[in-house]
DRENKOLTI-11766 format. One record per residue (C-alpha): residue number from 1; residue in one letter; y, x, z. Coordinates in steps of 0.05 Angstrom, whole numbers, plus 5000, padded with zeros to 4 digits. Each point is the difference from the previous one (the first is absolute). Layout:
BEGIN
+-----+------+-------+------+------+
| pos | code | north | east |   up |
+-----+------+-------+------+------+
| NUM |    A |     Y |    X |    Z |
...
+-----+------+-------+------+------+
***
This chain:
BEGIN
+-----+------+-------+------+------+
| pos | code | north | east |   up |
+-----+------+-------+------+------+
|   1 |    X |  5425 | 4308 | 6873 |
|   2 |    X |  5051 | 5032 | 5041 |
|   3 |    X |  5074 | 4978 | 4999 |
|   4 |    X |  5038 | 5037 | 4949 |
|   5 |    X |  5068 | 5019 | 4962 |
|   6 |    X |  4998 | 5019 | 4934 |
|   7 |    X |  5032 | 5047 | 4952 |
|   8 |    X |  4979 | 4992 | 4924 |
|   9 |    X |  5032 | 5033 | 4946 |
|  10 |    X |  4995 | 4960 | 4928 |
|  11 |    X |  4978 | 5033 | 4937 |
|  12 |    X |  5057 | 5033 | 4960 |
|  13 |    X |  5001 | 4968 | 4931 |
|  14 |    X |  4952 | 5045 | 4958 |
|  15 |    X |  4997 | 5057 | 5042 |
|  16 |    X |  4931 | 5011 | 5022 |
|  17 |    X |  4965 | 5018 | 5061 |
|  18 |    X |  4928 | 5012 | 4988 |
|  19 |    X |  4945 | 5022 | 5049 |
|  20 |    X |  4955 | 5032 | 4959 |
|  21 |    X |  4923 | 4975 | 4989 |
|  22 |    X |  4940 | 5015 | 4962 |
|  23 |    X |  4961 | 4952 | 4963 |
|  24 |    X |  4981 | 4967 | 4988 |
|  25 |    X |  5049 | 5016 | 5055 |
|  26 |    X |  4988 | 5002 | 5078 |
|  27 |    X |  4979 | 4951 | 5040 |
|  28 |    X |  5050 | 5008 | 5069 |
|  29 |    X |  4951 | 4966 | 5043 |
|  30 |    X |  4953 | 5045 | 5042 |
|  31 |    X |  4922 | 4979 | 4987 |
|  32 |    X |  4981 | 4950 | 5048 |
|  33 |    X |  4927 | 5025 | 5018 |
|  34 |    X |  4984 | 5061 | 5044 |
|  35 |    X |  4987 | 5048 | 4950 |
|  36 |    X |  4922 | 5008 | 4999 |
|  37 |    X |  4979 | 5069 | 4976 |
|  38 |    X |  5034 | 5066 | 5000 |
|  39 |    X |  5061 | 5001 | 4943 |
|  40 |    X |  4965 | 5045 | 4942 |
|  41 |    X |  5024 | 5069 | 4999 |
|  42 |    X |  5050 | 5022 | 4955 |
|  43 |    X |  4984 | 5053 | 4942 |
|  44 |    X |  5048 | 5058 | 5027 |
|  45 |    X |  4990 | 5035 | 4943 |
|  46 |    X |  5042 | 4963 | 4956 |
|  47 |    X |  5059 | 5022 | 5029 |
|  48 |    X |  5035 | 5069 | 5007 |
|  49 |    X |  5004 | 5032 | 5065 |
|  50 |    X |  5071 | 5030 | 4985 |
|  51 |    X |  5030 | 4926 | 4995 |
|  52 |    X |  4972 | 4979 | 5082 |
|  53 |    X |  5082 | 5027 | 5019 |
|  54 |    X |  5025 | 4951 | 4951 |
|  55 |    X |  4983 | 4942 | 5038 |
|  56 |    X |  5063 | 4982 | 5050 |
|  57 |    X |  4990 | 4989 | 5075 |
|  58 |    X |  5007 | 4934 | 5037 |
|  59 |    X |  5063 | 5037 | 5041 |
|  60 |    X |  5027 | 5024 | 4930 |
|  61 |    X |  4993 | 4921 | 4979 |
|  62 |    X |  5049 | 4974 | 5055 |
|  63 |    X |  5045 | 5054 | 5018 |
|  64 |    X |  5078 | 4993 | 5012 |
|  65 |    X |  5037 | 5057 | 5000 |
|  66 |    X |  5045 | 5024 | 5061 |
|  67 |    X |  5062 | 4973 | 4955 |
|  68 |    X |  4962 | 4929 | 4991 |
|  69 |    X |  4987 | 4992 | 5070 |
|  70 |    X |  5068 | 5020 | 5023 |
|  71 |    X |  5025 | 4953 | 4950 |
|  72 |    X |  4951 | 4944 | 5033 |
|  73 |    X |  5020 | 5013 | 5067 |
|  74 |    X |  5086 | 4992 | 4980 |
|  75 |    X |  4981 | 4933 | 4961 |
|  76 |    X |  4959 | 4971 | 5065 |
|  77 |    X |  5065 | 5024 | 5048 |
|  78 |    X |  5049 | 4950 | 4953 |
|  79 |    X |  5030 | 4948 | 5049 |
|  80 |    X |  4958 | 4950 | 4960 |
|  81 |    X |  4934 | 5025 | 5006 |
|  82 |    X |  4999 | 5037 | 5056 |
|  83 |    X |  4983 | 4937 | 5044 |
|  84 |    X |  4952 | 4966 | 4960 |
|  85 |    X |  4922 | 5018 | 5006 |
|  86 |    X |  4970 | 5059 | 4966 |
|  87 |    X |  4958 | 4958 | 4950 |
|  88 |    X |  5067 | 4962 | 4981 |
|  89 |    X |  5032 | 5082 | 4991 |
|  90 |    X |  4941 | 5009 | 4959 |
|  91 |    X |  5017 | 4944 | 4950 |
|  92 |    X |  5073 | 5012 | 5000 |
|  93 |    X |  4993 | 5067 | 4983 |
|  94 |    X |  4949 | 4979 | 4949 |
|  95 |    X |  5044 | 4955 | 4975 |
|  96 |    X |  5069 | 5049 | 4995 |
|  97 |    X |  4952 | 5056 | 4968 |
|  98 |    X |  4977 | 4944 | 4948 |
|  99 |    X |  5070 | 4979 | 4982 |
| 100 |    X |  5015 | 5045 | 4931 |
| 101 |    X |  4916 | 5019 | 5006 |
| 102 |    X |  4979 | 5008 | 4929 |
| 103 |    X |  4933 | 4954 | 4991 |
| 104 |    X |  4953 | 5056 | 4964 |
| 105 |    X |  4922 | 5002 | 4989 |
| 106 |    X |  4994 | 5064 | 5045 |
| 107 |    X |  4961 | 5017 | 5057 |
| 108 |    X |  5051 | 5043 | 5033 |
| 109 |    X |  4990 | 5025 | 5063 |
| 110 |    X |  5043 | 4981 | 5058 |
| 111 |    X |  5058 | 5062 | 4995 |
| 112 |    X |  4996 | 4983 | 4922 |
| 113 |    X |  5006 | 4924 | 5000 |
| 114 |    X |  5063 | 5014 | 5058 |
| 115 |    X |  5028 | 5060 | 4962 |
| 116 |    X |  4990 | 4972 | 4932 |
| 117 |    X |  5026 | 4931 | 5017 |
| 118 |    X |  4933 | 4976 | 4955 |
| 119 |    X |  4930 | 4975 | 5005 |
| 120 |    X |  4944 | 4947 | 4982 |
| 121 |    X |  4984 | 4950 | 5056 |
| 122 |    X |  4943 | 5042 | 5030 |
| 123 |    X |  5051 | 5064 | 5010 |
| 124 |    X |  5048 | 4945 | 5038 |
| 125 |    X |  4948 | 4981 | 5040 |
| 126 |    X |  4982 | 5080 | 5009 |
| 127 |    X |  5076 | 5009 | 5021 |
| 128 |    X |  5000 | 4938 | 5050 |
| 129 |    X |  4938 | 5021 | 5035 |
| 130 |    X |  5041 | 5078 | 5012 |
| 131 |    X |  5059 | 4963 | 5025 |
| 132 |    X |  4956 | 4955 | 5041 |
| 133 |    X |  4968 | 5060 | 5030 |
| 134 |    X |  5064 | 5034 | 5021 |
| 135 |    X |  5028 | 4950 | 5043 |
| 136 |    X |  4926 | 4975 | 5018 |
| 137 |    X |  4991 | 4939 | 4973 |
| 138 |    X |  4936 | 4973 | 4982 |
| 139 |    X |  4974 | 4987 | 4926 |
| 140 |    X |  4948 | 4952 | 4982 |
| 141 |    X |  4986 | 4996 | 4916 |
| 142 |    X |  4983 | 4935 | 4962 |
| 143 |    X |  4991 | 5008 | 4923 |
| 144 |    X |  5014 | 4947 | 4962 |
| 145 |    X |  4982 | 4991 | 4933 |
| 146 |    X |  5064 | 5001 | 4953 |
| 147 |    X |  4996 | 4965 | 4920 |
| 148 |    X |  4990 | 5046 | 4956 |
| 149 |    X |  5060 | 5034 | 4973 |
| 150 |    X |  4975 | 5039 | 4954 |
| 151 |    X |  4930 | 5026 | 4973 |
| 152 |    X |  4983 | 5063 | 4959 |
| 153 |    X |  4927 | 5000 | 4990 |
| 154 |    X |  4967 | 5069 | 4972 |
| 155 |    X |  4930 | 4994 | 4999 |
| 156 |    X |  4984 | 4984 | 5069 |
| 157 |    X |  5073 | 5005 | 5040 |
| 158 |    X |  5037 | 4949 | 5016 |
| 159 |    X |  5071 | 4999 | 5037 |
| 160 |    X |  5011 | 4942 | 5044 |
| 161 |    X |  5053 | 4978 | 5044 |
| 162 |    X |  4985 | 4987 | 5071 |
| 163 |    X |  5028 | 5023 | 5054 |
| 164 |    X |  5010 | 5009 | 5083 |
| 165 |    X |  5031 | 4955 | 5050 |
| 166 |    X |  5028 | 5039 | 5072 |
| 167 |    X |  4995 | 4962 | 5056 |
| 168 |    X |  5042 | 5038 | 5058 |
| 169 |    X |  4986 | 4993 | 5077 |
| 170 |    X |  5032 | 5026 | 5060 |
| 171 |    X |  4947 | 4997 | 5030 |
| 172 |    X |  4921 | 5014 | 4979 |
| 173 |    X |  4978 | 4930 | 4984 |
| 174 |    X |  4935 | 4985 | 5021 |
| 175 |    X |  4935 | 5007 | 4958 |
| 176 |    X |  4994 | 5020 | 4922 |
| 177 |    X |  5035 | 4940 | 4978 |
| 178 |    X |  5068 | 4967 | 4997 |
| 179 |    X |  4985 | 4973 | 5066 |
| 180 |    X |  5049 | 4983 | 5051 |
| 181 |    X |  5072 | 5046 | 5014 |
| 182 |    X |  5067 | 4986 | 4968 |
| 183 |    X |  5000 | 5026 | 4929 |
| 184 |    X |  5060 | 5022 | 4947 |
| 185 |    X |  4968 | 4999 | 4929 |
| 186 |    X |  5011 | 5040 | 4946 |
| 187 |    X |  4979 | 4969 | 4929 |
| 188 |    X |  5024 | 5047 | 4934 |
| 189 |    X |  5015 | 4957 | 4952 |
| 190 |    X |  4965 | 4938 | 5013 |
| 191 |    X |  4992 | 4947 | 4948 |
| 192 |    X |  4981 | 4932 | 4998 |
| 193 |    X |  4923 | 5022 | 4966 |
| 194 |    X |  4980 | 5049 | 5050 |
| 195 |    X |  4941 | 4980 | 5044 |
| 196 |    X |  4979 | 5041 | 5069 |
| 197 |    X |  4955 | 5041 | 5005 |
| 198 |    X |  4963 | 5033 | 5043 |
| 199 |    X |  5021 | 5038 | 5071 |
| 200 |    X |  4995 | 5074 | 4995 |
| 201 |    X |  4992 | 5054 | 5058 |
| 202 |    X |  5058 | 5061 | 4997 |
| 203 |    X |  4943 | 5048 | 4973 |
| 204 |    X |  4982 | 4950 | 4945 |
| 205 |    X |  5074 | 4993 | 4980 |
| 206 |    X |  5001 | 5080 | 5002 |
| 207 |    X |  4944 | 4993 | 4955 |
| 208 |    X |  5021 | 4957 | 4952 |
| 209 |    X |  5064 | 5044 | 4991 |
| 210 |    X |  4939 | 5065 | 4977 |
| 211 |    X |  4983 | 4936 | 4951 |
| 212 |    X |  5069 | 4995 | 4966 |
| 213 |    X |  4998 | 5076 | 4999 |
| 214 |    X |  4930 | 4996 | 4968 |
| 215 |    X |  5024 | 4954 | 4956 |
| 216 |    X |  5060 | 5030 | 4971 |
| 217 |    X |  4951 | 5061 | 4995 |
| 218 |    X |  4944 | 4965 | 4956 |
| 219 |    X |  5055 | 4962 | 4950 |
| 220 |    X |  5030 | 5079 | 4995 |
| 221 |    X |  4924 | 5010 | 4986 |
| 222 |    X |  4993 | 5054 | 5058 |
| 223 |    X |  4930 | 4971 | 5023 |
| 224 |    X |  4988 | 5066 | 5047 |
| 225 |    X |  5071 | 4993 | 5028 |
| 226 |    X |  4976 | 4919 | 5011 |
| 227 |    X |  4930 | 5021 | 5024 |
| 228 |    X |  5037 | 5041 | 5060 |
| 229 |    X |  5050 | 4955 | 5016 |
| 230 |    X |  4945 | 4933 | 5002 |
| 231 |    X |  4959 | 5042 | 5051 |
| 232 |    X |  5051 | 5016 | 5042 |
| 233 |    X |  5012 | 4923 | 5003 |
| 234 |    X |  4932 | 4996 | 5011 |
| 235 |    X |  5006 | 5046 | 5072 |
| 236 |    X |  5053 | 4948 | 5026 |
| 237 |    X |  4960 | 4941 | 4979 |
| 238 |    X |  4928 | 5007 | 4975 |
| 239 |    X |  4982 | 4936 | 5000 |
| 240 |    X |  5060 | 4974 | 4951 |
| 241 |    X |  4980 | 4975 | 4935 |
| 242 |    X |  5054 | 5010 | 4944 |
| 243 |    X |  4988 | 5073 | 5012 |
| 244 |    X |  4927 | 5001 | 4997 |
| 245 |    X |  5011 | 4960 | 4929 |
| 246 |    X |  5049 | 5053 | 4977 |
| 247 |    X |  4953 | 5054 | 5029 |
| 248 |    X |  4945 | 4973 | 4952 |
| 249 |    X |  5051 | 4997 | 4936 |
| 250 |    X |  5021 | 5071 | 5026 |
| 251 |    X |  4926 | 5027 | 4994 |
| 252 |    X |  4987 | 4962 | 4930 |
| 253 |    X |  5071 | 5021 | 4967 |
| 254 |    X |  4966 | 5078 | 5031 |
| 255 |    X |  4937 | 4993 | 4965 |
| 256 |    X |  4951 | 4986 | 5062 |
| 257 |    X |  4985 | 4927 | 4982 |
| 258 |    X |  4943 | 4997 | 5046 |
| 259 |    X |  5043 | 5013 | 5063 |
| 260 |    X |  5043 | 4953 | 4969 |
| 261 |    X |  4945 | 4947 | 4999 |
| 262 |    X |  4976 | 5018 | 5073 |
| 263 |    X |  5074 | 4985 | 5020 |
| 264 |    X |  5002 | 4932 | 4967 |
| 265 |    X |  4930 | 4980 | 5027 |
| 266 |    X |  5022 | 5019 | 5078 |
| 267 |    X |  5066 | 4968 | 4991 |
| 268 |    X |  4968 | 4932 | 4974 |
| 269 |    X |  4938 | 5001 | 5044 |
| 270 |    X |  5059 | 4987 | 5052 |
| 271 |    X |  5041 | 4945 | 4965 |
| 272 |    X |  4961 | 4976 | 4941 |
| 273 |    X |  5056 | 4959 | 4976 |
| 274 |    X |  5040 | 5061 | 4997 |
| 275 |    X |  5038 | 4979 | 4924 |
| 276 |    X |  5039 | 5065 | 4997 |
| 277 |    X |  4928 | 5042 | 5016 |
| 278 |    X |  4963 | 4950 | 4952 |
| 279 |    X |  5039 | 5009 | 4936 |
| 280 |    X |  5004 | 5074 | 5008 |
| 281 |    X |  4927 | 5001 | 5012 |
| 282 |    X |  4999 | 4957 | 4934 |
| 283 |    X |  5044 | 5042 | 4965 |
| 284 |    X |  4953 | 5063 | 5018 |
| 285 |    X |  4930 | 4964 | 4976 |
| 286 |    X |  5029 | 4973 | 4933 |
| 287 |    X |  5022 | 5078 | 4994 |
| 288 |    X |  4939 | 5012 | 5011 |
| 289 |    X |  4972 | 4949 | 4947 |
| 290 |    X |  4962 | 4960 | 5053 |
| 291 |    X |  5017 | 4937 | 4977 |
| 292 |    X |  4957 | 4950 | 5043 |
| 293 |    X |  5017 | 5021 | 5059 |
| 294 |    X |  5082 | 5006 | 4984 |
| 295 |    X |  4989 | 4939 | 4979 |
| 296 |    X |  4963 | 4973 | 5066 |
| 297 |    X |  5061 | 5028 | 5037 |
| 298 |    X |  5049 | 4959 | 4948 |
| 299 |    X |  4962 | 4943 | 5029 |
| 300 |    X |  5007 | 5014 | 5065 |
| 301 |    X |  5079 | 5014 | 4997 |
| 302 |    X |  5005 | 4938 | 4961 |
| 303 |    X |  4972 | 4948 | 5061 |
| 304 |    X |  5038 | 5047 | 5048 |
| 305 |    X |  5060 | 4961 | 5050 |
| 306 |    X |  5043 | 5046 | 5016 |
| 307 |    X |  5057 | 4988 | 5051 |
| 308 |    X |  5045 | 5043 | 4966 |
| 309 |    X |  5020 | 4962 | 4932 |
| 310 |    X |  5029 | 5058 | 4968 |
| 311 |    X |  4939 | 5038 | 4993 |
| 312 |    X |  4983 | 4944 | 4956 |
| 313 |    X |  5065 | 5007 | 4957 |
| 314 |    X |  4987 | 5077 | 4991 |
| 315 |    X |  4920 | 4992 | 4982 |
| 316 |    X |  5028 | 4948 | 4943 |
| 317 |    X |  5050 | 5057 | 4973 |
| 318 |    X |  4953 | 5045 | 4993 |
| 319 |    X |  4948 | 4955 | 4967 |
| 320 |    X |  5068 | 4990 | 4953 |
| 321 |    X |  5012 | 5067 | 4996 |
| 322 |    X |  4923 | 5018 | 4970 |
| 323 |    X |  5008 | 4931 | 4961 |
| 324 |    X |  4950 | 4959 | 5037 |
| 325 |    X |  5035 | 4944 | 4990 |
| 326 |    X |  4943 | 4950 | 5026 |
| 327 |    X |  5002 | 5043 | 5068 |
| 328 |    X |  5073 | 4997 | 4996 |
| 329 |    X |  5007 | 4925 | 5007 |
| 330 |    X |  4949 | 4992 | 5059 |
| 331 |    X |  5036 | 5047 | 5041 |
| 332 |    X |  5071 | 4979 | 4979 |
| 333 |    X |  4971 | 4924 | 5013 |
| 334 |    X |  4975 | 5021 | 5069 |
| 335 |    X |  5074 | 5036 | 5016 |
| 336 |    X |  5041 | 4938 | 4983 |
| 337 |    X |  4958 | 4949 | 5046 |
| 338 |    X |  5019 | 5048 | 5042 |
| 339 |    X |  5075 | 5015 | 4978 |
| 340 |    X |  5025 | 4949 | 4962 |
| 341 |    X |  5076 | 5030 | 4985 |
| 342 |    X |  4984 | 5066 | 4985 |
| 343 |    X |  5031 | 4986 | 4925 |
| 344 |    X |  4969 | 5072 | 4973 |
| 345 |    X |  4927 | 4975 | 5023 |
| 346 |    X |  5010 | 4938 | 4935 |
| 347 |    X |  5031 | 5059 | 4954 |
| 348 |    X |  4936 | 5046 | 5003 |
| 349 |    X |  4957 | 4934 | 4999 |
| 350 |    X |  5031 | 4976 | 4935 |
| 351 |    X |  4990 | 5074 | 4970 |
| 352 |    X |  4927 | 4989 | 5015 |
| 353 |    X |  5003 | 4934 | 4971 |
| 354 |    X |  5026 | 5028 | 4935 |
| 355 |    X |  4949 | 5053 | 5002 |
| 356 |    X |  4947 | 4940 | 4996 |
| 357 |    X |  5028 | 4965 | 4949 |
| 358 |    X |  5020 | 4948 | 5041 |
| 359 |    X |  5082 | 4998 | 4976 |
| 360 |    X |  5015 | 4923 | 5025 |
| 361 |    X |  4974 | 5022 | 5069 |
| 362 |    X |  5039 | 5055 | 5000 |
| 363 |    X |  5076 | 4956 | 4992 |
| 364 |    X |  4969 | 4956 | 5054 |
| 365 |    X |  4997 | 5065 | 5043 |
| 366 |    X |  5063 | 5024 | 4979 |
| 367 |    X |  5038 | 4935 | 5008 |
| 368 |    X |  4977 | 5003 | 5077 |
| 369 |    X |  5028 | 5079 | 5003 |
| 370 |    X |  5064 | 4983 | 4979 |
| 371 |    X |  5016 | 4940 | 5034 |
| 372 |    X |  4981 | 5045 | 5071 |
| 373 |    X |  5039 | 5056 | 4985 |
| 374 |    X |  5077 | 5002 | 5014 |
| 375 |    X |  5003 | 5075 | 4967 |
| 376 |    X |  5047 | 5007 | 4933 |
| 377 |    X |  4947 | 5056 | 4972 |
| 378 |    X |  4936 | 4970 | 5022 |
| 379 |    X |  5024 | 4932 | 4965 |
| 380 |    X |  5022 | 5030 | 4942 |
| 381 |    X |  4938 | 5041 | 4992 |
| 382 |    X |  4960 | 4939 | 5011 |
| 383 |    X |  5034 | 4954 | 4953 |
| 384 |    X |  4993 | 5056 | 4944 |
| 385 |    X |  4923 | 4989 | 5009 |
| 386 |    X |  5005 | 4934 | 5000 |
| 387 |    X |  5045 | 4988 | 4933 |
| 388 |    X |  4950 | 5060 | 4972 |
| 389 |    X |  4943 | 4958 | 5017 |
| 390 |    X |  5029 | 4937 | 4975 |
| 391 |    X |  5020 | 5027 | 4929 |
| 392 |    X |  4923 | 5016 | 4994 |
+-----+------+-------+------+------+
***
């Protein structure tokens, strides 16, 4: 690991900053295998040619105005910055721009998120790596996989709530990896639940900003708009999973659930344990009323380890959410091995406990939520439950 200053920010009460997912979300991490055969075409057709200009440019992405930059260059000629290396400039700036920034889900681009004073985590990261550029400092991206904040699950679409690390270097550092150099870090909002992730290249960051586009597109329910957007993230990094599983949800929420089925099939024929792949799959062959085999891939999610807890977590809220409350408990089970404090893991558990029947189980649950939680609401909202549940 290279040596390293850091600058982290701290979540802002309830304000949210949300990089958007697809369910059951997007996995962040790349698929480990070379990818074996040829990605299956797309089905063109689904889309209109008239909406190809609608899709913004990588340069339109990351632009500062002249005003912006002229603004960067008089902050970096202060008698306090001026000295110190560009990386450290990079964070200070950061850090003055982020001082009355207002913490909103949107995927701004970089002149937006600077001229509106407003973003989610991914358009801060968007903004840093435009800075960065100006006064050429390097960027390397970690995501790390943030608690969930919130969920709002439609059918298939989930919104999650992880998010990118910036690790700046004078200096190239060498290889892929966090390898070596001195680093300034840049964490948005980092809590105590988050869990690293996986390190990302600067076309698969660019990439996963098309995703957050994508995804804002699809929960508007403008599938062509998403199908353009997820291939041009697909030209800057073919290989990158999450947007091959929101390709295929693309193509089925179009109509073409074949393509949608060739998509899943490529994308897990190079990471069969691919959970966020898998239960879409699922989701596609109990649509299509082919029950043994969704119910072979239940299986199969079920024995899955996955390193990132909080896919477990969301697979459990979405059994919930379709009251599958046996399904529900496994995965919430698995999750809290995994993450024992996260206090809103026991609160969903106990629901699904209540949906069996099983009402003493469900105070033992709750008990356990509200002694871990140190919110007035959550605690209030839990002991409501509970007295609910005990005047049964």
């Amino acid at each position: 690991m290279p040596l390293s200053s850091h600058l982290l920010f701290s979540r802002h009460n309830i304000m949210l900053c949300l990089l958007m997912g697809l369910l059951s979300a997007c996995s962040l991490h790349p698929a480990k295998k070379q990818q074996s055969t040829a990605l299956p075409s797309f089905n063109y057709s689904l889309v209109s040619a008239e909406q190809v200009n609608d899709v913004p440019a990588i340069s339109s992405l990351t632009y500062l105005t002249l005003s912006q930059r002229d603004e960067l260059a008089a902050f970096v000629l202060r008698d306090s910055i001026k000295a110190l290396p560009n990386r450290l400039k990079v964070a200070e700036f950061i850090n003055h721009k982020m001082m009355n920034f207002n913490y909103e889900g949107q995927n701004y681009t970089s002149t937006e998120s600077w001229k509106n004073q407003s973003g989610n985590c991914m358009a801060l990261a968007l903004l840093t790596y435009s800075v960065a550029k100006e006064l050429n400092v390097h960027t390397v991206f970690q995501v790390v996989h943030a608690a969930p904040i919130l969920t709002n699950i439609t059918s298939d679409i989930l919104v999650t709530s992880d998010h990118v690390r910036t690790y700046l270097y004078d200096e190239k550092p060498d290889g892929h990896f966090l390898s070596g150099g001195v680093a300034t870090v840049i964490d948005y909002f980092p809590d105590r639940f988050d869990r690293t992730g996986a390190i990302v290249s600067e076309k698969q960051f660019l990439a996963m900003f098309y995703r957050n586009l994508a995804a804002d597109a699809m929960l508007e329910k403008q599938y062509q708009q998403a199908f353009l957007l997820l291939n041009k993230g697909l030209t800057l990094a073919p290989d990158y999973e999450a947007l091959i599983n929101m390709m295929a949800i693309t193509h089925r929420r179009l109509g073409d659930e074949h393509t949608a089925e060739k998509l899943y099939r490529y994308a897990l024929a190079n990471n069969t344990n691919s959970i966020s792949v898998l239960s879409n799959y699922r989701l596609l062959l109990e649509l299509q009323n082919r029950t043994a085999e969704a119910q072979n891939i239940n299986q199969h999610l079920l024995a899955i380890e996955s390193s990132n807890p909080y896919s477990y977590y969301s697979l459990g809220i979405e059994a919930l959410e379709f009251k599958d409350y046996k399904t529900t408990v496994i995965f919430l089970e698995k999750f809290i091995d995994s993450a024992p404090y996260f206090h809103p893991a026991y609160y969903a558990l106990a629901r699904a406990h209540v949906g069996l029947g099983q009402h003493k189980k469900a105070q033992d649950i709750l008990q356990q939520a509200i002694a871990l939680t140190d919110m007035p609401a959550s605690k209030r909202n839990y002991l409501a439950k509970l007295n609910m549940l005990k005047d049964k």
